[in-house]
PDB file of N, CA, C and O in Angstrom:
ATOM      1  N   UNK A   1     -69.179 -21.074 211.162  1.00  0.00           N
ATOM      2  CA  UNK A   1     -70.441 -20.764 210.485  1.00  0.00           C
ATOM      3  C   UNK A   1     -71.566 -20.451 211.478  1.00  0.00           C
ATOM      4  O   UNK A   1     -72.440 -19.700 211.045  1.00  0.00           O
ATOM      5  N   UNK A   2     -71.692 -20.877 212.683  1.00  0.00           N
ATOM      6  CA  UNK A   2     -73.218 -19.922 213.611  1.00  0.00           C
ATOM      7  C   UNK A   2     -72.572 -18.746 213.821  1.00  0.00           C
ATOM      8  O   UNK A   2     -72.746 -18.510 215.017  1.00  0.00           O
ATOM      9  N   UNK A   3     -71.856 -17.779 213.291  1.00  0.00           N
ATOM     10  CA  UNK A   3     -72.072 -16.818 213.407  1.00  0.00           C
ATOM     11  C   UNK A   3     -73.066 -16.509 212.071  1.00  0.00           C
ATOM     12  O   UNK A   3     -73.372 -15.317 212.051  1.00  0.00           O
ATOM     13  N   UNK A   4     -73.432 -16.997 211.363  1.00  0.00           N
ATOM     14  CA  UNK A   4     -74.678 -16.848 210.384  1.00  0.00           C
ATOM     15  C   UNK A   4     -76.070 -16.718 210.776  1.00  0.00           C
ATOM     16  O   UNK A   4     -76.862 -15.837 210.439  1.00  0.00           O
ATOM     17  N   UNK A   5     -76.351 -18.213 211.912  1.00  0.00           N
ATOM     18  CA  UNK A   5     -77.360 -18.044 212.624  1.00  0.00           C
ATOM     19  C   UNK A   5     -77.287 -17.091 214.018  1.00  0.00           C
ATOM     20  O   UNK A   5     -78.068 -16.586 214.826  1.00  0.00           O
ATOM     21  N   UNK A   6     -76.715 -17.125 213.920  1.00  0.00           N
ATOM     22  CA  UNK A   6     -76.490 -15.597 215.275  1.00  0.00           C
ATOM     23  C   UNK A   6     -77.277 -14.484 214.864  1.00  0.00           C
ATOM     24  O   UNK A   6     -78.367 -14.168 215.341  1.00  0.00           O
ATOM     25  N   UNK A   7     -76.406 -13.677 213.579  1.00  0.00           N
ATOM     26  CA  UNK A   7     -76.940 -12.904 213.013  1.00  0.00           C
ATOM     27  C   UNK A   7     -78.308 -12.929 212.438  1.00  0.00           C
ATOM     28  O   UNK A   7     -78.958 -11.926 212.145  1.00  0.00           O
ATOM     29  N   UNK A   8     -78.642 -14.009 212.319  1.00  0.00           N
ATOM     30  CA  UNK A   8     -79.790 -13.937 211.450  1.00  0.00           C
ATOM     31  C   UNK A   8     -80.925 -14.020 212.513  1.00  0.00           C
ATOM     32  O   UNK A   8     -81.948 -13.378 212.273  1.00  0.00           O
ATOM     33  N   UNK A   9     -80.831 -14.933 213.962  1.00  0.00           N
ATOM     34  CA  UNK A   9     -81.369 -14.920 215.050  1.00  0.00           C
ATOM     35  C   UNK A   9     -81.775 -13.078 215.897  1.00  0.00           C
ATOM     36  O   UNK A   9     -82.774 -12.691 216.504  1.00  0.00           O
ATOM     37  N   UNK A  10     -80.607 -12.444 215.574  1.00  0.00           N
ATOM     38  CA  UNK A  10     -80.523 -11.312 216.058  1.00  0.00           C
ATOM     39  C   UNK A  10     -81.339  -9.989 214.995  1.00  0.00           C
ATOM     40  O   UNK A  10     -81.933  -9.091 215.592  1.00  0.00           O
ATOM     41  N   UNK A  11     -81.310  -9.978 213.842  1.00  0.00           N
ATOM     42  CA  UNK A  11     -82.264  -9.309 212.944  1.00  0.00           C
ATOM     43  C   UNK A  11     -83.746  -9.809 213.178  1.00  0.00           C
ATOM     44  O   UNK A  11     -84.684  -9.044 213.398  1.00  0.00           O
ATOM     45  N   UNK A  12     -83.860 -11.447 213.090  1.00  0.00           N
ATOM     46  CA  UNK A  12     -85.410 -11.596 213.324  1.00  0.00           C
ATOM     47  C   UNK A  12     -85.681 -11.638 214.734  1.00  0.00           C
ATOM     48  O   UNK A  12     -86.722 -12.193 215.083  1.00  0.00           O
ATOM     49  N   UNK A  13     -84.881 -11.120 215.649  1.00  0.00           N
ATOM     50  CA  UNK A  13     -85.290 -10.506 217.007  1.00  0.00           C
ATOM     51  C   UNK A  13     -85.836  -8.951 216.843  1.00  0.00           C
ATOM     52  O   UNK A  13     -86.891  -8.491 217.281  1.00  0.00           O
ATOM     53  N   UNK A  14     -84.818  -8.287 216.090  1.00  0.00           N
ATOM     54  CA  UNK A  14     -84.565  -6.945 215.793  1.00  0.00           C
ATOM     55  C   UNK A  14     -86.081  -6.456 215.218  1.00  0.00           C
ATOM     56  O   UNK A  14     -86.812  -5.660 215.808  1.00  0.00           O
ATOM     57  N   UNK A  15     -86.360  -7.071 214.020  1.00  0.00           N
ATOM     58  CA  UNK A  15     -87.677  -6.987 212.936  1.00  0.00           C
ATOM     59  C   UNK A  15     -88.744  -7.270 213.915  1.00  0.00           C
ATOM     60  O   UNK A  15     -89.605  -6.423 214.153  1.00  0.00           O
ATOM     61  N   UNK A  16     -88.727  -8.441 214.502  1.00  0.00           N
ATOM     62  CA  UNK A  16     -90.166  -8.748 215.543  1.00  0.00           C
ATOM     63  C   UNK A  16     -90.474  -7.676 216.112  1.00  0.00           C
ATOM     64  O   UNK A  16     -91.579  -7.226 215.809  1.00  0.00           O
ATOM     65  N   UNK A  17     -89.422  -6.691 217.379  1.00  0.00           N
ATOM     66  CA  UNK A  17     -89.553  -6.002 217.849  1.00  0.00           C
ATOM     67  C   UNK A  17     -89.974  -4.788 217.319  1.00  0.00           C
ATOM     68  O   UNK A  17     -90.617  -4.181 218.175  1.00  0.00           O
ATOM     69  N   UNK A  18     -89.889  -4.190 216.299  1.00  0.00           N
ATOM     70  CA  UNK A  18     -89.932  -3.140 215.230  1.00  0.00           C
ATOM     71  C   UNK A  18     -91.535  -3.625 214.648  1.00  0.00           C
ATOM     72  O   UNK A  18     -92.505  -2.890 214.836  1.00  0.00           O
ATOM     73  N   UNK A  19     -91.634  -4.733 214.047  1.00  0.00           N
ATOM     74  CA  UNK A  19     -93.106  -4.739 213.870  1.00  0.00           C
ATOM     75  C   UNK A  19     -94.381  -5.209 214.735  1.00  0.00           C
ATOM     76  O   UNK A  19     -95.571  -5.352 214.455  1.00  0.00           O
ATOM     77  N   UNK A  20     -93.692  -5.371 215.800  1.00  0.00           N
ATOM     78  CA  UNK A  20     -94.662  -5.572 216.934  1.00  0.00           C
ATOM     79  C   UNK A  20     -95.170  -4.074 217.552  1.00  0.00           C
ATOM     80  O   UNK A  20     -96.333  -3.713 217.733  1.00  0.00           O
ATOM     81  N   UNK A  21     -93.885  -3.298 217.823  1.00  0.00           N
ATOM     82  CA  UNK A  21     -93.928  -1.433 218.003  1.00  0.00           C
ATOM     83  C   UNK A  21     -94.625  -0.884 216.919  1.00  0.00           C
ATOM     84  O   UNK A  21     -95.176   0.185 217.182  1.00  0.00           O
ATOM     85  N   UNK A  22     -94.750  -1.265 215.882  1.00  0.00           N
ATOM     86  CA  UNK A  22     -95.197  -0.605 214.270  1.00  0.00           C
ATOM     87  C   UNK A  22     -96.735  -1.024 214.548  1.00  0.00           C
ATOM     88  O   UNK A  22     -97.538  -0.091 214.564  1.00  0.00           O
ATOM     89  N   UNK A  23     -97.410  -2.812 214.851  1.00  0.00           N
ATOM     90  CA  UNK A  23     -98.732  -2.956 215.290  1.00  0.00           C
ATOM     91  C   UNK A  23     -99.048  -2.401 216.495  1.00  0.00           C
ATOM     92  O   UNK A  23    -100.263  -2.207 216.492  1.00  0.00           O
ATOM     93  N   UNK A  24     -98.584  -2.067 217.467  1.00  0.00           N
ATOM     94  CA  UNK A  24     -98.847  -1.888 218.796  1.00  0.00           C
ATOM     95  C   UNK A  24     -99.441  -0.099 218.795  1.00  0.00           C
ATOM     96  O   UNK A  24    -100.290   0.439 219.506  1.00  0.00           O
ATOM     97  N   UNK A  25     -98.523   0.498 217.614  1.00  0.00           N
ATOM     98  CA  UNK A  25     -98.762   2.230 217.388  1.00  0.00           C
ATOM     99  C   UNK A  25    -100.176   2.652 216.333  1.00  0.00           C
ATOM    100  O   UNK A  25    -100.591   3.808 216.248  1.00  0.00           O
ATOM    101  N   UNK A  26    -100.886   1.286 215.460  1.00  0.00           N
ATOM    102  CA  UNK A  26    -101.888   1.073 214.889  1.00  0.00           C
ATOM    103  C   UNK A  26    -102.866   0.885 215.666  1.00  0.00           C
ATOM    104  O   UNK A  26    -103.885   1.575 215.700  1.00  0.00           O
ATOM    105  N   UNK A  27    -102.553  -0.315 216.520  1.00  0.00           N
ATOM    106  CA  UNK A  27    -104.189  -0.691 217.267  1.00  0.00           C
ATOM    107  C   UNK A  27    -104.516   0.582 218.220  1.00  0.00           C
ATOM    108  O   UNK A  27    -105.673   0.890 218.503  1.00  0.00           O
ATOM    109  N   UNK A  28    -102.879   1.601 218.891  1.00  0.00           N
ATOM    110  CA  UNK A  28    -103.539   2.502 219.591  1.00  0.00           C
ATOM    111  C   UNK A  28    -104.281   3.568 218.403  1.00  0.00           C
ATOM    112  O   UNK A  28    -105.234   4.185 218.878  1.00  0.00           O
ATOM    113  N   UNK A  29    -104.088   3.763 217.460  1.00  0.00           N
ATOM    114  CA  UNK A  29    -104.547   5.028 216.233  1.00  0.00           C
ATOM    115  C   UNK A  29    -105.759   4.633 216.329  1.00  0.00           C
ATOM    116  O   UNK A  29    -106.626   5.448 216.643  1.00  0.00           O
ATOM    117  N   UNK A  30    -106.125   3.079 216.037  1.00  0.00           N
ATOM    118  CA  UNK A  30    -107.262   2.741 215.742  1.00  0.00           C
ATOM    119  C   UNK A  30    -108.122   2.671 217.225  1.00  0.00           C
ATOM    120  O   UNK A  30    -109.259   3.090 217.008  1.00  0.00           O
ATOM    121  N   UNK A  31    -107.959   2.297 218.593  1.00  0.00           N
ATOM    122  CA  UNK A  31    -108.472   2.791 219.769  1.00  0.00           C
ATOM    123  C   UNK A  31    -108.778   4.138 219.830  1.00  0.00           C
ATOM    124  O   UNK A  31    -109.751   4.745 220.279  1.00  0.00           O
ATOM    125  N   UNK A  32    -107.941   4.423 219.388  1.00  0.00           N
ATOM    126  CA  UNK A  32    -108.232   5.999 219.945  1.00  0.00           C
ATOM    127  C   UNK A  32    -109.091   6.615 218.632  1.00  0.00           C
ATOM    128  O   UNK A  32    -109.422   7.683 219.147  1.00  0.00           O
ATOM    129  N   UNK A  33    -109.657   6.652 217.315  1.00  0.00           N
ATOM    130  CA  UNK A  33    -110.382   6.826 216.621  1.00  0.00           C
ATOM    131  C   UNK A  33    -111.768   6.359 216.943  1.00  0.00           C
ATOM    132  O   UNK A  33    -112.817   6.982 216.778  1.00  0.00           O
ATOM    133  N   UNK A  34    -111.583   5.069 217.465  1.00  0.00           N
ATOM    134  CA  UNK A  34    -113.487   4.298 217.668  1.00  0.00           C
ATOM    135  C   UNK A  34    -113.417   5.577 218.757  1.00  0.00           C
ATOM    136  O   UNK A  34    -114.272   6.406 218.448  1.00  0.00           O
ATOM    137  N   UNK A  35    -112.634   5.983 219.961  1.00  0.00           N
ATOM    138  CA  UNK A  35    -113.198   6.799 221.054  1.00  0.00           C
ATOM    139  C   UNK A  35    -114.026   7.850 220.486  1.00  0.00           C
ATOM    140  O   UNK A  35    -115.204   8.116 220.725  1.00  0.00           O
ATOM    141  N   UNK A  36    -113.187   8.408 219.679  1.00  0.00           N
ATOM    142  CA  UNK A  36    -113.370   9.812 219.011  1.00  0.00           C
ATOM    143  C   UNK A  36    -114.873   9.587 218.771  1.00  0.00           C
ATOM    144  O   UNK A  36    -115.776   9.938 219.532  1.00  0.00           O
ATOM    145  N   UNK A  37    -115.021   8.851 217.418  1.00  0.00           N
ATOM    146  CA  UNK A  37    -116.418   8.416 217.024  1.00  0.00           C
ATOM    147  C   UNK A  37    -117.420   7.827 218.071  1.00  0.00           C
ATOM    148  O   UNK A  37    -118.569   7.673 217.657  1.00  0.00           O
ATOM    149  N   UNK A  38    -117.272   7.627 218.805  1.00  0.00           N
ATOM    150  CA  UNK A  38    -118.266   7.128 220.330  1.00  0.00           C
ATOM    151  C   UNK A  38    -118.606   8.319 221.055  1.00  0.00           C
ATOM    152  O   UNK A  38    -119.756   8.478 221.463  1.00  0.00           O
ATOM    153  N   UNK A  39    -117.628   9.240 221.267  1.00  0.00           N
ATOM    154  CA  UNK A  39    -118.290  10.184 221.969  1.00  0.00           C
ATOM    155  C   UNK A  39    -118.717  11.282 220.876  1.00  0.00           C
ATOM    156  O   UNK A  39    -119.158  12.196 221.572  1.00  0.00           O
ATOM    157  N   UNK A  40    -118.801  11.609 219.757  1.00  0.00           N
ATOM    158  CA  UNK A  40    -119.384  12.479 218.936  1.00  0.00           C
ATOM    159  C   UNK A  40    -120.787  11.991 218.810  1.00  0.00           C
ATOM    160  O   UNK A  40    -121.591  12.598 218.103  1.00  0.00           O
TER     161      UNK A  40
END
């Protein structure tokens, strides 16, 4: 049976990484928008 927690260890590795890349591609959208609006 830990091959249950294996797997399940290895998806919520998988997901962290994926929504950490998913916030990380927001805060730059949103950096790079305040720029925009700062220098206009």
């Amino acid at each position: 049976m830990w091959y249950f927690t294996w797997i399940l260890g290895v998806l919520l590795a998988c997901s962290f990484g994926i929504i950490n890349a998913m916030w990380l591609e927001m805060t730059e959208n949103l950096d790079r928008d305040a720029d925009v609006e700062e220098d206009a």
